[in-house]
N, C-alpha and C positions, 0 to 999 in steps of 0.2 A: 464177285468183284470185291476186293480190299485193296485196301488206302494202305501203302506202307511212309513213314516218313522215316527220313533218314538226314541224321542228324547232323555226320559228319562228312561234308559238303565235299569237302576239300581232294579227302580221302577217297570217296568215291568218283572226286573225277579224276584223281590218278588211276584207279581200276580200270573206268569206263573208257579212258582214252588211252591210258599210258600200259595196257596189259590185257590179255585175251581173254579175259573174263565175258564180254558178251558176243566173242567174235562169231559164236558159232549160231547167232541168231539171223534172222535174216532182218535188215535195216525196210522198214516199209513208208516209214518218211522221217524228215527231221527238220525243226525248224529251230534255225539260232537266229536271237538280235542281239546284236554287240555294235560294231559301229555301223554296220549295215545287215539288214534280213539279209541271210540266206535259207531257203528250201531245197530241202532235196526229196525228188522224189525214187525213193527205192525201186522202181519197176525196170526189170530187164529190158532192154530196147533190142529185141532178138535180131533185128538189120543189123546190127552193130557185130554182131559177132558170127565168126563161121560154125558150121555144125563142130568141128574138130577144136576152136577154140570152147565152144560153149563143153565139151569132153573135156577137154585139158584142163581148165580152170575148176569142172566137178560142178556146171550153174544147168546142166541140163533137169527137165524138170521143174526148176526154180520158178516165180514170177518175180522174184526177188533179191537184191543181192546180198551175199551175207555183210554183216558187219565190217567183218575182217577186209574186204574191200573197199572202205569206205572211214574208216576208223580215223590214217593217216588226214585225210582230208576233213574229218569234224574237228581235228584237233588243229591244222591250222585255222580254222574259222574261230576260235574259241581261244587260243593263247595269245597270251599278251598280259601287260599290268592289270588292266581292268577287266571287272569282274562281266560276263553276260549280263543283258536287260533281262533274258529270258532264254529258253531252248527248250524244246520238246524233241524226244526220239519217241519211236514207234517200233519197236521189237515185235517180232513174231518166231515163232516156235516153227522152223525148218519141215518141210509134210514128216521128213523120217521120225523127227523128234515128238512130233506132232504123234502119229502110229503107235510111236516105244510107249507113251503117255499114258492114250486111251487103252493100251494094253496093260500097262504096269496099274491101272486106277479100276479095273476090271470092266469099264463101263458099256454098256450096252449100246453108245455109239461106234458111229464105224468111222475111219477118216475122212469120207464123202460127207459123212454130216458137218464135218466142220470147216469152217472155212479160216479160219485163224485165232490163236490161242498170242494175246498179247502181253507185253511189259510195257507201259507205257512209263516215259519217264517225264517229269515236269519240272522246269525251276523258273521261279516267279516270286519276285519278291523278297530275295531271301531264303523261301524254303524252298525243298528238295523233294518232289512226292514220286513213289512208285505205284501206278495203279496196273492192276489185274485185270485181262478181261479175256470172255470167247466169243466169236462170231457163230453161230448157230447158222445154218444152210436150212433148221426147219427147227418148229419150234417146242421143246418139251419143259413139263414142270420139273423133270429131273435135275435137280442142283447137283450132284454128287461130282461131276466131272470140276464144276467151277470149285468148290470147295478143295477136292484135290491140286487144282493147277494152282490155289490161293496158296496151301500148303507147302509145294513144291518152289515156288518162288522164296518163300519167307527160309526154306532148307538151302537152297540158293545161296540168298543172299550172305546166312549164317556162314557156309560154306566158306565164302569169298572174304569171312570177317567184316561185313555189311551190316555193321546195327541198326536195326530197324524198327519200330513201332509201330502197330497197327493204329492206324487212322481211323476217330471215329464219325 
């Protein structure tokens, strides 16, 4: 797990909302206060959609929806003159992304050990933090996988022109 802070606020919520920079994650919850809470909770409500829609859209599989469904909608909660009291997203790495990962990191889990590889993001206060994390489905002393996805993120971000600082 690592702390990223990041500094310029502004710019990253033109990425975050204004461009598909995280569209390809899957939203697993998010919470904005501005002049009222809202939460969302990312969980596919599979009534809601027919087998052929959940095909067409590419959500089969999922428990989650990707970003990119839900992006237009964090951004009206959030625009306006005044700045948020707060917001948290909950990012999660896609199962495929998920697989490409454990396979590009060589590691000796399999994608059934994990249950989710997260971006979490925070703003509170003024500051802007990105935290790292993986849900384990069982439990080992092996760090190698978290250190790569810490890795992976901070390339990420660099990627996106996201400067970032590791938090200590």
């Amino acid at each position: 797990m690592t702390v990223f802070e990041i500094s310029d606020i502004k710019y990253f919520m033109g990425r975050l909302l204004g461009s598909p920079m995280f569209d390809h994650f899957l939203l697993t919850e998010a919470h904005i206060c501005a002049g009222i809470t809202y939460t969302l909770d990312g969980h596919i409500n599979d009534s809601f959609y027919s087998e052929d829609d959940l095909e067409t859209l590419r959500l089969q599989g999922l428990s989650y929806l990707p970003f990119s469904f839900l992006r237009s909608t964090c951004f009206d909660m959030i625009k306006g003159k005044n700045t948020p009291v707060s917001f948290r997203f909950v990012f999660m790495l896609s199962p495929e992304n998920t697989a490409h990962t454990l396979a590009r990191s060589q590691s000796s889990f399999r994608p059934e050990d994990i249950s989710g590889m997260f971006l979490n993001i925070n703003y509170r206060n003024g500051r802007l933090q990105c935290t790292t994390g993986i849900s384990y489905q069982l439990f080992s002393p092996d760090k190698t996988l978290e250190y790569e996805w810490d890795d992976l993120a901070e390339k990420f971000f660099r990627k996106n022109q996201i400067a970032v600082e590791k938090s200590l």
